[in-house]
ZAMARGU-4260 file (C-alpha; in steps of 0.2 Angstrom, whole numbers, plus 5000, padded with zeros to 4 digits):
<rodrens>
0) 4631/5207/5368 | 4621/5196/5355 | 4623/5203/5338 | 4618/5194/5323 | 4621/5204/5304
5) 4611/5194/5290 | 4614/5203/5272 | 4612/5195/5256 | 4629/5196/5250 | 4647/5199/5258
10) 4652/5194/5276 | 4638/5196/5289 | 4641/5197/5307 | 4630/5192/5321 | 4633/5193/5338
15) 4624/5186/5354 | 4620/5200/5367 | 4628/5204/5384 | 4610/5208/5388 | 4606/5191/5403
20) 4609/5204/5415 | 4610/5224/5415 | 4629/5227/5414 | 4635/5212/5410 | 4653/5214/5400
25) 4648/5212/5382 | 4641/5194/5377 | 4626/5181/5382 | 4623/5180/5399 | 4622/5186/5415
30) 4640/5189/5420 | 4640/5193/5432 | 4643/5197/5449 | 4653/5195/5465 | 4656/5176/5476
35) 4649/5180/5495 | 4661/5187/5507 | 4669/5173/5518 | 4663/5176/5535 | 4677/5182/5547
40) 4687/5170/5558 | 4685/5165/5575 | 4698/5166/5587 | 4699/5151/5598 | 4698/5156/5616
45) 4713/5150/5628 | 4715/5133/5637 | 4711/5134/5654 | 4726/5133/5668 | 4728/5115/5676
50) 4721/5113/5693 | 4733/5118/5707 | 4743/5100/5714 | 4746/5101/5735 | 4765/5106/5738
55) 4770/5089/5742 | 4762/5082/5726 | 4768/5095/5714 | 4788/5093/5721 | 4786/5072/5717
60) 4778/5077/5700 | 4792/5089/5696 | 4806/5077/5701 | 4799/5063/5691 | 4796/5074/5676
65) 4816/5079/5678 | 4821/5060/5679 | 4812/5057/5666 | 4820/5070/5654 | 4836/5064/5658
70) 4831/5045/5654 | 4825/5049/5638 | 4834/5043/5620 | 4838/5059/5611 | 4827/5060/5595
75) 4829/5069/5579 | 4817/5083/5574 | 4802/5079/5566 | 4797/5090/5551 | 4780/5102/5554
80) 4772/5097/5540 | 4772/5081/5533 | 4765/5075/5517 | 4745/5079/5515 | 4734/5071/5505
85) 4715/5077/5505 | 4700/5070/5489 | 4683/5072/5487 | 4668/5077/5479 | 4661/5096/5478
90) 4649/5106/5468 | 4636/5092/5468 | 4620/5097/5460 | 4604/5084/5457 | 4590/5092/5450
95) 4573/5089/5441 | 4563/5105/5433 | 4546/5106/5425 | 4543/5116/5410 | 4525/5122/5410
100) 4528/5134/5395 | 4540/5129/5384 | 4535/5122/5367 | 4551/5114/5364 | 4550/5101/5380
105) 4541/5099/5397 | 4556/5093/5410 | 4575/5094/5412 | 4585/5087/5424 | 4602/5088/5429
110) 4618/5081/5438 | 4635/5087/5443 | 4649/5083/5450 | 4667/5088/5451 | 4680/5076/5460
115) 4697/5083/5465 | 4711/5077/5474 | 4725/5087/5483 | 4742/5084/5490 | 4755/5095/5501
120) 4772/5086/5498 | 4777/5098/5507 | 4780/5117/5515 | 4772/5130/5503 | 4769/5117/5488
125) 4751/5110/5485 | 4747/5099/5468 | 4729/5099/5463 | 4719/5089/5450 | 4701/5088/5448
130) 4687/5085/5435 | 4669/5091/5431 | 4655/5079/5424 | 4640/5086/5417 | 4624/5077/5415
135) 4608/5086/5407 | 4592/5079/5398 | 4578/5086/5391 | 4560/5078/5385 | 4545/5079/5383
140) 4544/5088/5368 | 4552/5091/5349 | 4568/5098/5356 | 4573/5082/5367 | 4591/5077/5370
145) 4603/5069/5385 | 4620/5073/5386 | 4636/5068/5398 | 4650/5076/5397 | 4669/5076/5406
150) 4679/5091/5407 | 4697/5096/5416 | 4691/5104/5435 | 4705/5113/5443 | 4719/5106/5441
155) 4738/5116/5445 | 4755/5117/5453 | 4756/5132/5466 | 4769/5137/5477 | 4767/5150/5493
160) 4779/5160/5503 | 4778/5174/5514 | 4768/5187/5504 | 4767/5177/5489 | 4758/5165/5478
165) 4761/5157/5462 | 4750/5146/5453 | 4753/5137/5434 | 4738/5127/5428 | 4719/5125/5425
170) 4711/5139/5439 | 4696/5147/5442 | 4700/5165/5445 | 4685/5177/5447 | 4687/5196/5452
175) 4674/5208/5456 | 4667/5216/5472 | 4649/5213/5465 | 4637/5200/5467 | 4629/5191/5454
180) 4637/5203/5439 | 4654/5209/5444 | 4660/5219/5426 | 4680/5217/5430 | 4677/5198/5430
185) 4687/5197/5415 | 4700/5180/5417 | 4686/5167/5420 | 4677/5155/5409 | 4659/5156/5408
190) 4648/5140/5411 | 4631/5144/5400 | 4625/5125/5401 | 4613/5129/5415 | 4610/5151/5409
195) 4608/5160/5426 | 4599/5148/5435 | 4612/5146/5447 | 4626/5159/5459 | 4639/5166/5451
200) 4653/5153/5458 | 4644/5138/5448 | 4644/5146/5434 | 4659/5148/5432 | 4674/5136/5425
205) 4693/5135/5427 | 4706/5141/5412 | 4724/5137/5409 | 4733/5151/5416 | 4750/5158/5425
210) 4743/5169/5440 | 4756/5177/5454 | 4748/5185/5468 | 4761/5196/5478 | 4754/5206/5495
215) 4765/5220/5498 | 4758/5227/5516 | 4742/5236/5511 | 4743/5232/5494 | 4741/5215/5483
220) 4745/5215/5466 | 4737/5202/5457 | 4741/5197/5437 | 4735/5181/5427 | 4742/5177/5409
225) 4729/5165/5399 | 4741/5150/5393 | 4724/5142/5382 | 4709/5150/5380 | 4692/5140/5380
230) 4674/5151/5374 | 4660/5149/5385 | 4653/5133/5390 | 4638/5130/5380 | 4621/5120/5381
235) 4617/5108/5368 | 4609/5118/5353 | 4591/5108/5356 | 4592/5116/5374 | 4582/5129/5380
240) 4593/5139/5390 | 4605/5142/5371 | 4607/5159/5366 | 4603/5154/5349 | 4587/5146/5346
245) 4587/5136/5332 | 4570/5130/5333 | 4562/5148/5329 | 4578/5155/5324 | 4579/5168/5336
250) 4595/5174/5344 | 4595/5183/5361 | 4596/5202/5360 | 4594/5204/5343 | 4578/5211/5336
255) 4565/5198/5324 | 4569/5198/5308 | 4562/5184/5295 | 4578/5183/5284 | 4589/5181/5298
260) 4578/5168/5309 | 4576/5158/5293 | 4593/5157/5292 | 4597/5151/5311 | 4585/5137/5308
265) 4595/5129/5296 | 4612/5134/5300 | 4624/5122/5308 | 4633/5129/5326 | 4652/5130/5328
270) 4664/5136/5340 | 4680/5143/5335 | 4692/5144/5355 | 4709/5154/5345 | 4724/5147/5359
275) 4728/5162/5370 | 4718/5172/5379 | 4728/5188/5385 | 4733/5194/5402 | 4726/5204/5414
280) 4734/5214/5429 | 4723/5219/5447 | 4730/5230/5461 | 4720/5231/5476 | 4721/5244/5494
285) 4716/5237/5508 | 4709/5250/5522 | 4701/5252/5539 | 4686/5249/5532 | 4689/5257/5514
290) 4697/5246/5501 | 4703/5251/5482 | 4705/5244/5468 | 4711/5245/5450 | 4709/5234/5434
295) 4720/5232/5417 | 4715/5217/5405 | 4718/5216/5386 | 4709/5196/5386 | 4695/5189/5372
300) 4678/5188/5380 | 4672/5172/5387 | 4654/5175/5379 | 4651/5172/5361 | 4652/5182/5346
305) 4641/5174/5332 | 4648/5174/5314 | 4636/5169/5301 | 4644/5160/5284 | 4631/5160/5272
310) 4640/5149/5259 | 4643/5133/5270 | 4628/5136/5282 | 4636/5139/5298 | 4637/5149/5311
315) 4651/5150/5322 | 4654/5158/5341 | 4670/5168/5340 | 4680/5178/5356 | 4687/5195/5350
320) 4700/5202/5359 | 4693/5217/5371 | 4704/5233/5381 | 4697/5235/5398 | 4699/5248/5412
325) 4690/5250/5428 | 4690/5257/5446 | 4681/5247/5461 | 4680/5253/5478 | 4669/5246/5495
330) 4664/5257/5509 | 4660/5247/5526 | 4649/5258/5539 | 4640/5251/5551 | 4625/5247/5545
335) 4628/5248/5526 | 4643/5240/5515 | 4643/5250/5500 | 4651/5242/5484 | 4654/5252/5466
340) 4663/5248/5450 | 4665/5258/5435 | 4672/5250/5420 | 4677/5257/5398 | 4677/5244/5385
345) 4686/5247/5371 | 4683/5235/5355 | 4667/5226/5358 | 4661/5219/5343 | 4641/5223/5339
350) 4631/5224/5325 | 4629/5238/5313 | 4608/5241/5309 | 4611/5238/5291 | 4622/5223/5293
355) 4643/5218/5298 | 4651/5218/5312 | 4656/5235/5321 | 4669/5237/5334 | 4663/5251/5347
360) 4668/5257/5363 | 4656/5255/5382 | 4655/5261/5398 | 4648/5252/5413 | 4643/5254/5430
365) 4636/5245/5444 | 4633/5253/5464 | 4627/5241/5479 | 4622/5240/5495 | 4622/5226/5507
370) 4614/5228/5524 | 4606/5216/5538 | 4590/5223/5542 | 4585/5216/5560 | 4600/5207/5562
375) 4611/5193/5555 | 4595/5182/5550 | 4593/5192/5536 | 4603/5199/5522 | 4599/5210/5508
380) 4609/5216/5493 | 4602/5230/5479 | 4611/5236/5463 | 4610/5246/5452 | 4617/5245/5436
385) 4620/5251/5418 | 4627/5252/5403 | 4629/5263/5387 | 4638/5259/5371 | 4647/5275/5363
390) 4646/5281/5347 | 4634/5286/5333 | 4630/5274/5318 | 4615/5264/5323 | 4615/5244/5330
395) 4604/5231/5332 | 4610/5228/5349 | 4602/5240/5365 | 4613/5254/5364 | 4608/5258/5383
400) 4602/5247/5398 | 4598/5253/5415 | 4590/5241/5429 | 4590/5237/5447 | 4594/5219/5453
405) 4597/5210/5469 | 4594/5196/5482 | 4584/5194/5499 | 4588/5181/5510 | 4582/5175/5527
410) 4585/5160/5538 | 4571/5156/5551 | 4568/5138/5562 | 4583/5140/5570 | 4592/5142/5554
415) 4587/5126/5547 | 4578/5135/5535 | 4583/5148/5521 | 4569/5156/5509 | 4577/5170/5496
420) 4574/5182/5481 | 4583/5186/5467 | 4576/5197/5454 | 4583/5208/5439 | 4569/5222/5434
425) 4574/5234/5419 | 4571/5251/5423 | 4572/5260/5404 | 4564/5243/5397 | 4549/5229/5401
430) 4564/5214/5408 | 4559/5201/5423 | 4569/5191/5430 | 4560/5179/5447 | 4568/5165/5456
435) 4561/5163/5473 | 4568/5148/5484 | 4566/5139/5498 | 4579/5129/5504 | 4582/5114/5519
440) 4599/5119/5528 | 4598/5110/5543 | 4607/5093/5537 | 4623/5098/5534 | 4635/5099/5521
445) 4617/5095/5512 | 4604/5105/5509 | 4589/5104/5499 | 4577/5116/5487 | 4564/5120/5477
450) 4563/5135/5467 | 4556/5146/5452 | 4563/5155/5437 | 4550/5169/5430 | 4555/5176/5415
455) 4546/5191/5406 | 4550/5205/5394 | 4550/5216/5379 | 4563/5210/5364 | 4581/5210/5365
460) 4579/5208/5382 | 4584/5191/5394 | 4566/5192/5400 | 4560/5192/5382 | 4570/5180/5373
465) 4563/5165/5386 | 4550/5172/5390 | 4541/5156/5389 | 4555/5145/5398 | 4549/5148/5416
470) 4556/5133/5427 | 4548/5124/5443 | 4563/5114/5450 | 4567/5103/5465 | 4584/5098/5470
475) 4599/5093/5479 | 4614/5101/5483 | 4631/5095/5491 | 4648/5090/5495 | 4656/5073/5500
</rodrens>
């Protein structure tokens, strides 16, 4: 959660809030949620039986295939898997927005790209290296800028055998059952350059980490160590999807505040990334129909904590350490798949109401469904979510936050074309969030879009704080 202390004399504390999203574990943006399920794999039917030779015709065959075993040099065995190299390029993104609204520019546009290459030298051992390059600019108005920007992709050593996997390197590892805003998502790095403009897996980046993976029958036990830590990806300070806005000063979740605004305006942004990042264990139950699971972390938070230092005019995005516990479970009936996870924070940092940096304690929940409604053609997921920080001294931040967000997609022309919804409506508060889209499938691995982002809200909310930023966008995505 955002939190921002301004007082006229000691150390203040401010904070950016974990408000993007209802439930979102405690920083700036949406954090959320869950990567689509993999679809389930296809057997391949059998070859069909040769046609049956005539008698006299199938003894000749049989003779000469004998005389031909016989007559043939003995070989040596060759190995079953040989060397394999694969490269390309994945995660492609050209796009092009219009801003209608926003005083501080009236177009963005954006590439990406990340490049990988892979190799299997051989059985149960797979070398990756990749990259991710970023390009963003912004015109139009006061707050214009271009950027470019090169960072590590996944890039790791990993070895598998049997039951287990082990993997040492820069990895992407995202947990939650989820979508959108899964709250035991706790061991990945979050990529803020783009807000929550787009899914969950695109916003997300890889970390140095040590993970082993180990299945044992019904049960996989899953545990990472953070090697190096890197805070959040964030957008240039000029942009408009930053948490902090240094043009009017006002910082997402926190309330106005003339003193405080006046001192974001001139302040110079910093990021402090400490070099470890803590560990975190997962043990999951696999059912018929019915799977478990349970979540340990002690890790720093991947969104930003703002510290204010008034004497050198800067303000800098800290990662606090933060316990976590939490339960998840999905039910799969029928007609319904029912997902629920229940999480306690201990040791989020928030803001007191007369200024410095408090340490509380949360609890967080989020319940979903996923269903099909006249068939495969279309899919829709709702959740319900909230959270509540503990305790009784007043903070600036929401103590509480309860809404009901989702997705709705269906695919029609032969399933060429896909139009969707995704929304986030507050329930104890005035938040919007609208991105309707339509999308081109039907030139594969390509497809093509436009879409909306609707934003709208009272203040300390997502809704609020860019409430002027709505976003008219056309683009491309794909892979090479």
């Amino acid at each position: 959660m955002t939190r921002f202390p301004i007082r006229k004399a000691g150390p203040a504390a401010l904070a950016v809030a974990a408000i993007l999203m209802p439930l979102a574990p405690p920083a700036i943006a949406l954090e959320t949620a869950s990567a689509a399920r993999p679809p389930m794999a296809v057997q391949p039917a059998s070859e069909s039986l040769p046609l049956a030779r005539p008698a006299a015709a199938e003894a000749m065959h049989l003779a000469q295939t004998d005389k031909a075993a016989v007559d043939a040099p003995t070989r040596r065995p060759v190995s079953a898997l040989r060397p394999l190299w694969r490269w390309g390029v994945e995660s492609v993104l050209v796009e092009a927005g219009a801003l209608p609204d926003a005083p501080e520019a009236d177009h963005q546009f954006w590439l990406r790209a990340s490049p990988y290459a892979l190799w299997q030298p051989a059985r149960g051992w797979e070398i990756r290296v990749g990259s991710q390059i970023d390009a963003s600019a912004q015109g139009g108005g006061p707050e214009g800028f271009d950027r470019i920007r090169a960072r590590l992709g996944e890039s790791y050593l990993r070895y598998r055998q049997g039951g287990t996997r082990l993997t040492l390197g820069a990895q992407t590892v995202v947990w939650g059952r989820v979508d959108e805003m899964p709250l035991i998502d706790r061991v990945s790095r979050a990529d803020l350059n783009r807000f929550v403009l787009d899914d969950l897996p695109d916003r997300r980046l890889p970390l140095p980490a040590m993970r082993w993976e180990q299945t044992l029958g019904d049960f996989k036990v899953d545990a990472v160590a953070l090697l190096g830590f890197r805070g959040a990806a964030l957008p240039d300070a000029r942009s408009v999807w930053s948490p902090v806005d240094t043009a009017t000063g006002e910082v997402l979740g926190l309330p106005g505040d003339p003193a405080r605004e006046a001192f974001v305006r001139a302040a110079r942004l910093r990021q402090d990334d400490p070099r470890t990042g803590g560990t975190a264990a997962r043990l999951t139950w696999t059912g018929e129909g019915l799977d478990l699971g349970l979540t340990l972390a002690r890790t720093r938070q991947s969104l930003p904590y703002y510290l204010p230092d008034l004497a050198s005019g800067t303000l800098t995005a800290t990662h606090p350490y933060v316990r976590f516990a939490a339960a998840d479970a999905e039910l799969a009936t029928a007609a319904v798949t029912w997902r629920t996870e229940l999480a306690w924070s201990d040791g989020l940092p928030v803001t007191a109401a007369a200024g410095g940096m408090l340490r509380r304690s949360a609890v967080e929940w989020v319940g979903a469904m996923e269903f099909f409604p006249g068939g495969e053609d279309t899919r829709v997921n709702l959740q319900l979510a909230a959270r509540r920080i503990r305790g009784g001294q007043p903070v600036l931040e929401r103590r509480a936050y309860t809404a009901v967000n989702g997705e709705v997609e269906t695919a029609f022309g032969h399933g060429r074309w896909k139009v969707a919804l995704r929304f986030n409506l507050g329930l104890n508060v005035h938040d919007v969030y609208l991105a309707p889209r339509l999308s081109y499938v039907g030139w594969e691995p390509h497809e093509l879009y436009v879409t909306a982002h609707a934003f709208d809200g009272s203040e300390r909310t997502l809704g609020g704080f860019h409430r002027r930023h709505d976003l008219l966008a056309v683009g491309l995505k794909t892979r090479f």
